[in-house]
Kinemage of the C-alpha trace (Angstrom):
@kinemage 1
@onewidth
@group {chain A} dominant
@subgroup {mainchain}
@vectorlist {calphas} color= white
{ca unk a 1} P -31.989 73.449 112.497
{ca unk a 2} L -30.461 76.607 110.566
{ca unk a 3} L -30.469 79.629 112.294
{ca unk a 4} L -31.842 77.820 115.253
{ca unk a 5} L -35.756 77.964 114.073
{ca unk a 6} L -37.917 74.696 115.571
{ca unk a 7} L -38.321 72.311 112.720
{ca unk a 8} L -41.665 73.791 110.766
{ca unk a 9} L -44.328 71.984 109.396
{ca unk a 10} L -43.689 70.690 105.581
{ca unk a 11} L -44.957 72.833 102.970
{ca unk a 12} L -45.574 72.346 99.241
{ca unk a 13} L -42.925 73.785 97.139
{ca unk a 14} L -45.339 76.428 95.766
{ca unk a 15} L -46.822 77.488 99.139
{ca unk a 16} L -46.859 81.311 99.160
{ca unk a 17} L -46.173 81.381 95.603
{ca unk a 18} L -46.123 85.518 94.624
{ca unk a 19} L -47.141 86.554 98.159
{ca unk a 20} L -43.821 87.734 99.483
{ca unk a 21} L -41.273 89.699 98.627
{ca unk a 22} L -40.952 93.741 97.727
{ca unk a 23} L -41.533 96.445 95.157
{ca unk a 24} L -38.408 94.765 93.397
{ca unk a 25} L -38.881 91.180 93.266
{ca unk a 26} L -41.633 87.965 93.973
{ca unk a 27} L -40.014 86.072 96.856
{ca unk a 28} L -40.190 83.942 99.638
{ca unk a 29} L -36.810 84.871 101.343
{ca unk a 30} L -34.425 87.820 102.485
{ca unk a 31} L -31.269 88.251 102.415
{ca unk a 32} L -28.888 88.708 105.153
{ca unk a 33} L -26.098 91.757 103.600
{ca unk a 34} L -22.430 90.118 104.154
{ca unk a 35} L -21.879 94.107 104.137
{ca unk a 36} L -23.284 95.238 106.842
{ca unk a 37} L -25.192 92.125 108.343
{ca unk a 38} L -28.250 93.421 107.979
{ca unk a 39} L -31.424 91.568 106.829
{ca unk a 40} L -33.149 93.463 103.275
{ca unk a 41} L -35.547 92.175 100.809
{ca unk a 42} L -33.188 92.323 98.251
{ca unk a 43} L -29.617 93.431 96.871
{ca unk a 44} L -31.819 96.518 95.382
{ca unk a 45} L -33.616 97.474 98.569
{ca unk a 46} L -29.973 97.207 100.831
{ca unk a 47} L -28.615 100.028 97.818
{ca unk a 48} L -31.162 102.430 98.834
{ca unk a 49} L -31.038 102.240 102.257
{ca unk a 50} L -27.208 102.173 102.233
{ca unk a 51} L -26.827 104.700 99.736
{ca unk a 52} L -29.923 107.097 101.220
{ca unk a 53} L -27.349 107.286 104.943
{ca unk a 54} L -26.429 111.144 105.456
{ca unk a 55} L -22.274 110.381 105.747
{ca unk a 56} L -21.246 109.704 101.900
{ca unk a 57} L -18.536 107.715 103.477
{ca unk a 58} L -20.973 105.095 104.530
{ca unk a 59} L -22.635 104.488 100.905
{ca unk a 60} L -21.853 101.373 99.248
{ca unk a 61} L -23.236 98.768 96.813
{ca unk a 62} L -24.278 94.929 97.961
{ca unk a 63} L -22.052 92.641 95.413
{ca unk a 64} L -24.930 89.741 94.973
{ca unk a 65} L -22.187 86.786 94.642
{ca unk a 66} L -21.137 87.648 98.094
{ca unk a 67} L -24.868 87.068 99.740
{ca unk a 68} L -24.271 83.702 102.232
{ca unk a 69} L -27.219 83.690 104.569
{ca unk a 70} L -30.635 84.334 103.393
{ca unk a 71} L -33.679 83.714 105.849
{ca unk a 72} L -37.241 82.057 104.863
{ca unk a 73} L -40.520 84.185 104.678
{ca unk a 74} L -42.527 81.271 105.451
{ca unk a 75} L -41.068 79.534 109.027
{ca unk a 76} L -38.493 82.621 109.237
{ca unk a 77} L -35.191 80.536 109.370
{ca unk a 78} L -31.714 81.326 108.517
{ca unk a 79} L -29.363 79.187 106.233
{ca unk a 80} L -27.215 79.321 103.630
{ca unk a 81} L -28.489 79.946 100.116
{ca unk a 82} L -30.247 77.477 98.366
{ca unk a 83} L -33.306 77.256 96.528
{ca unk a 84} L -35.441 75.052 98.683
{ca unk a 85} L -35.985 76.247 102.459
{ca unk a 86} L -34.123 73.576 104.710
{ca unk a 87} L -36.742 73.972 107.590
{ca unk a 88} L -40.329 74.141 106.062
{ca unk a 89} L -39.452 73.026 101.842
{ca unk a 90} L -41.017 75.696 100.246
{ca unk a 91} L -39.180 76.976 96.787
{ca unk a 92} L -38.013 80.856 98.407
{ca unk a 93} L -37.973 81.491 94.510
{ca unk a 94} L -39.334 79.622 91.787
{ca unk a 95} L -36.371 80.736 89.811
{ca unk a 96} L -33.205 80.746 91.488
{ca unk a 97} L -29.330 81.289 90.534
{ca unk a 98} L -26.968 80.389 93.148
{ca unk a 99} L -24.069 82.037 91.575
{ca unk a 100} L -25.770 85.383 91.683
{ca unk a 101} L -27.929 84.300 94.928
{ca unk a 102} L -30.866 85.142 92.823
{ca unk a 103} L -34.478 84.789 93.670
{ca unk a 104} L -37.879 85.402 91.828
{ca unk a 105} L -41.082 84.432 92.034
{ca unk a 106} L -42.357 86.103 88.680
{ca unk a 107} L -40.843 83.088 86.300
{ca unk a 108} L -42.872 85.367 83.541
{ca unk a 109} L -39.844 87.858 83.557
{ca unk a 110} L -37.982 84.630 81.803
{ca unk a 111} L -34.660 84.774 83.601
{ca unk a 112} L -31.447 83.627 82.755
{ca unk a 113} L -27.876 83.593 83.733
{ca unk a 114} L -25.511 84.749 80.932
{ca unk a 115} L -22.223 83.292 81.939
{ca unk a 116} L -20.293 85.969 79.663
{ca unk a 117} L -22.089 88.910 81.629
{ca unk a 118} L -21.763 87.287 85.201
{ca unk a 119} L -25.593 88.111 85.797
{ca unk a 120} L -28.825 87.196 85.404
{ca unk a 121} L -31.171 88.833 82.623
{ca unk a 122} L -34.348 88.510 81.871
{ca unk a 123} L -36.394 88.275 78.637
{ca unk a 124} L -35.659 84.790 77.780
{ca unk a 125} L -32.665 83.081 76.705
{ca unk a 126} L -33.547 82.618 73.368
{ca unk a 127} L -34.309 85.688 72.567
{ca unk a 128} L -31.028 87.475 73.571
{ca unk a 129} L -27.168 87.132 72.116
{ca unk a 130} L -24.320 88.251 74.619
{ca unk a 131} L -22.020 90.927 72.234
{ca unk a 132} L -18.545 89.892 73.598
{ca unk a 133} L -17.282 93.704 72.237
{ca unk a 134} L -20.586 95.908 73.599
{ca unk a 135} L -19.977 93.639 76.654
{ca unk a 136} L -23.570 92.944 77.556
{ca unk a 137} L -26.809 90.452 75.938
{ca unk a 138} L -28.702 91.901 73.310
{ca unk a 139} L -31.847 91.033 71.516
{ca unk a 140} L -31.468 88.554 68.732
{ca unk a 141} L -32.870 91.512 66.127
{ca unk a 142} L -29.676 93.434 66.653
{ca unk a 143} L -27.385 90.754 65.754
{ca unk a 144} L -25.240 91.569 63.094
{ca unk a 145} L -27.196 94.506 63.550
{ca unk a 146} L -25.499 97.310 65.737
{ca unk a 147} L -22.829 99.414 65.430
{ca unk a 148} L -20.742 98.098 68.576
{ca unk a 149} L -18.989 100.080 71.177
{ca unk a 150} L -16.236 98.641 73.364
{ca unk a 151} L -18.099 97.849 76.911
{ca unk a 152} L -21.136 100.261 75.948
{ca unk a 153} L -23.465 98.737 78.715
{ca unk a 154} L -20.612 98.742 81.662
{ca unk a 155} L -21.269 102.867 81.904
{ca unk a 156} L -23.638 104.962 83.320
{ca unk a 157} L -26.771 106.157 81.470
{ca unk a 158} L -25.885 109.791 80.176
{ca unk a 159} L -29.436 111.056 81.321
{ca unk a 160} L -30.039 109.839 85.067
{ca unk a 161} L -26.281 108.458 85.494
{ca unk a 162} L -27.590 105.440 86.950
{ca unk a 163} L -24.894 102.410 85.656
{ca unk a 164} L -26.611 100.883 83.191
{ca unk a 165} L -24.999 97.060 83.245
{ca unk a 166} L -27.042 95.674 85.943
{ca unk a 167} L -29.938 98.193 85.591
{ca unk a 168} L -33.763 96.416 85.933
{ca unk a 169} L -34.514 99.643 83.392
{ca unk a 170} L -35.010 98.520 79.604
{ca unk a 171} L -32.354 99.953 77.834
{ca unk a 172} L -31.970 101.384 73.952
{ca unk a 173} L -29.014 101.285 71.667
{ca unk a 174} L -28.793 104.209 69.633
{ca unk a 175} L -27.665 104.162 66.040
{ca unk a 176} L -24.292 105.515 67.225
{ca unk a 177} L -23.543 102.488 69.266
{ca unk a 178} L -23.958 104.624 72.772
{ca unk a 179} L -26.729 103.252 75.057
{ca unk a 180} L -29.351 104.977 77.674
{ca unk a 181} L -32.406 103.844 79.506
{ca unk a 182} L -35.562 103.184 77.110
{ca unk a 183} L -37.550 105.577 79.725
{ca unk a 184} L -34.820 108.386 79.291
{ca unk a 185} L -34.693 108.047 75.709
{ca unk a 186} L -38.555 108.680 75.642
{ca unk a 187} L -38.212 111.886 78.132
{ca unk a 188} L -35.292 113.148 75.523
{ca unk a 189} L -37.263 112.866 72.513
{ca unk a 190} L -40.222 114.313 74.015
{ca unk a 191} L -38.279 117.659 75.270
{ca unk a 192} L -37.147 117.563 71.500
{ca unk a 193} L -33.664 116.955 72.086
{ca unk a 194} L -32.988 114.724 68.606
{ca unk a 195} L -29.252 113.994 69.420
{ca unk a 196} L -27.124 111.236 71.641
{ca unk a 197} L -25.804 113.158 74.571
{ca unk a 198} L -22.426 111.630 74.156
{ca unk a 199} L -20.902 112.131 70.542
{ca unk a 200} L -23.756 114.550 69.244
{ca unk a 201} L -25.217 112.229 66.081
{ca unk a 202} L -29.031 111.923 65.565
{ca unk a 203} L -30.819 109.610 67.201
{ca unk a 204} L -33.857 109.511 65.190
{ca unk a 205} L -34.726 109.330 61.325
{ca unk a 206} L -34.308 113.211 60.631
{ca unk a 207} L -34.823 112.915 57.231
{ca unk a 208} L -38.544 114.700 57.380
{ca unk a 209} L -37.956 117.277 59.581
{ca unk a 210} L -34.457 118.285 57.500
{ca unk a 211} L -36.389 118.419 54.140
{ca unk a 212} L -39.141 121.090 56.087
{ca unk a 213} L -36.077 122.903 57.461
{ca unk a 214} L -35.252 123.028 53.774
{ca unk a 215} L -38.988 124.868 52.500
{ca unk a 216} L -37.945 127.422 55.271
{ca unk a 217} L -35.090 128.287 54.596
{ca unk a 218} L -35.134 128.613 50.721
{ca unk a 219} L -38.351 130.830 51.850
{ca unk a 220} L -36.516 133.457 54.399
{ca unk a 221} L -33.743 135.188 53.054
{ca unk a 222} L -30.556 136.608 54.819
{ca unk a 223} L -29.694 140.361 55.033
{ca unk a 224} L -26.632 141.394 52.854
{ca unk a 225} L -24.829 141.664 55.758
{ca unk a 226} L -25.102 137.974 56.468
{ca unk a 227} L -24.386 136.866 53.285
{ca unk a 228} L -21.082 134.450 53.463
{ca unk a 229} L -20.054 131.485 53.982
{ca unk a 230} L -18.972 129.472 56.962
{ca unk a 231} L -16.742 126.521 57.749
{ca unk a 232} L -19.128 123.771 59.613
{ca unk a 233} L -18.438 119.637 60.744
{ca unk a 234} L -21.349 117.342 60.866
{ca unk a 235} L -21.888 115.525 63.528
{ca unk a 236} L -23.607 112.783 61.678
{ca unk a 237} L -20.852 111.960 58.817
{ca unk a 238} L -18.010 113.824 60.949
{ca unk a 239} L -17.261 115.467 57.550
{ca unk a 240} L -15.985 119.011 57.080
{ca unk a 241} L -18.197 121.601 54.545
{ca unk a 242} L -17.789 125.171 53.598
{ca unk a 243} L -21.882 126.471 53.568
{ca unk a 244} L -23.819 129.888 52.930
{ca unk a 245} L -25.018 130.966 56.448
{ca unk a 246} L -28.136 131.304 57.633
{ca unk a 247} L -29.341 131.747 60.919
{ca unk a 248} L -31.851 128.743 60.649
{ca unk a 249} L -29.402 125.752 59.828
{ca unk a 250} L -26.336 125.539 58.484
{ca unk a 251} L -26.494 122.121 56.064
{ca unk a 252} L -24.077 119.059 55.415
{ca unk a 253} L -23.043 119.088 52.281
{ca unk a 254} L -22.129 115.272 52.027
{ca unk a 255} L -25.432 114.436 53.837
{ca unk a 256} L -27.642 116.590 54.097
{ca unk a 257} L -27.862 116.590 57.611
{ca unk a 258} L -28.678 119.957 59.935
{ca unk a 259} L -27.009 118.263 62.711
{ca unk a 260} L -23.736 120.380 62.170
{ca unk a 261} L -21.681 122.966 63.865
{ca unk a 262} L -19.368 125.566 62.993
{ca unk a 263} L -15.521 125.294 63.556
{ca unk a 264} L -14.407 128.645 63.064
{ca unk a 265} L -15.857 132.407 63.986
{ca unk a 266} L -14.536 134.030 61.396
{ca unk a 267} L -16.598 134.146 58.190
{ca unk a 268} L -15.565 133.203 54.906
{ca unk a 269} L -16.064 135.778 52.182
{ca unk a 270} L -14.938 134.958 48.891
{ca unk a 271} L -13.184 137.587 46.672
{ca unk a 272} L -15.162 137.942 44.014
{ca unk a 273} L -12.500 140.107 41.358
């Protein structure tokens, strides 16, 4: 018998259905880490420990196509990956991927391997399109629908910097085409911070909040002494204006967007002879 385990009595293929497994993933097996040759839970749990060890030397990533041995939760025997346990028969996951040496329990998570990504996602086939430019699957509602970046999902998110291809996070594309984790998007937005870390545009529907900026500023007025114009580049329509300062906002002239900054120090006063 595998991994030299006395034979085990035969179970039903659901036995221990959702009983096993870790704060990651439903499952009735571990995994043995070609890596190190250690036993973990799962590809997620060996990245913590490994990457948690005080010598930064030492840190490394488990590549799940490498995983060989994996070792029943039920009669505890070792064998080579496979869905059904070779000693007892129970299913060690009720989904299961050998080219990703995948295992889950939780078939509600609707998993899937994408072929053009190389992993498994979840969500449900159906409901997903792989973007061969953005490089990753994407929900059907974005097809056609996105401005696309070249290999926006195979970089890390600009919040956390946790790499955001193979994350279990839910992600969010931005109108710009840049990506982040749905739960760091949330935390931005709540500190107020309106604006994709990466190239600067809005991230939201400003539109309200630049027509209020608008009362307030046609209701304070400037000092003489600030009283010129200034030379100013949107970050939403990348175009270049020439604009009355004021210390409030400085406004797009081709959008009316507040999302701009200025270009030059100097001010611009016009002769007026």
């Amino acid at each position: 018998m595998a991994g030299g385990s006395v034979s085990a009595p035969q179970r039903s293929k659901d036995f221990g259905n959702l009983e096993h497994g870790c704060e990651h993933y439903k499952r009735r097996c571990k995994i043995r880490a070609p890596c190190c040759n250690k036993i973990f839970p799962c590809r997620h749990c060996h990245n913590e420990a490994a990457n948690s060890v005080s010598n930064p030397k030492d840190h490394h990533d488990l590549v799940r196509q490498d995983v060989k041995q994996v070792i029943c939760s039920i009669c505890n025997t070792e064998q080579e990956v496979a869905q059904v346990c070779c000693n007892c028969g129970v299913n060690m996951g009720e989904y299961f991927c050998n080219i990703c040496k995948f295992y889950d329990d939780d078939t509600t998570k609707e998993q899937f391997h994408c072929n053009d990504c190389g992993i498994c996602r979840v969500g449900g086939r159906d409901n997903y399109f792989h973007c061969l430019k953005c490089g990753s699957c994407y929900m059907v509602n974005l097809h056609d629908n996105h401005l696309c970046v070249e290999n926006s999902m195979k970089t890390d998110c600009p919040i956390c910097y946790e790499y955001l291809f193979d994350s279990v996070k839910s992600t969010r594309i931005l109108n710009c085409g840049h990506t982040m984790h749905m739960d760091c998007f949330s935390q931005m937005t709540m500190q107020n911070q309106y604006r994709c870390p990466i190239c600067c545009k809005a991230v939201l529907d400003m539109t309200a909040f630049w027509e209020v900026l608008d009362l307030d500023i046609d209701a304070t007025s400037m000092p003489a002494e600030y009283q010129f114009e200034v030379s100013i580049l949107c970050n939403d329509c990348n175009s270049k204006s020439i604009v009355q300062f004021h210390i409030l906002g400085l406004k797009c002239r081709r959008c009316n967007s507040y999302n701009t900054r200025r270009i030059a120090n100097q001010a611009i006063i016009r002769d007026t002879h």
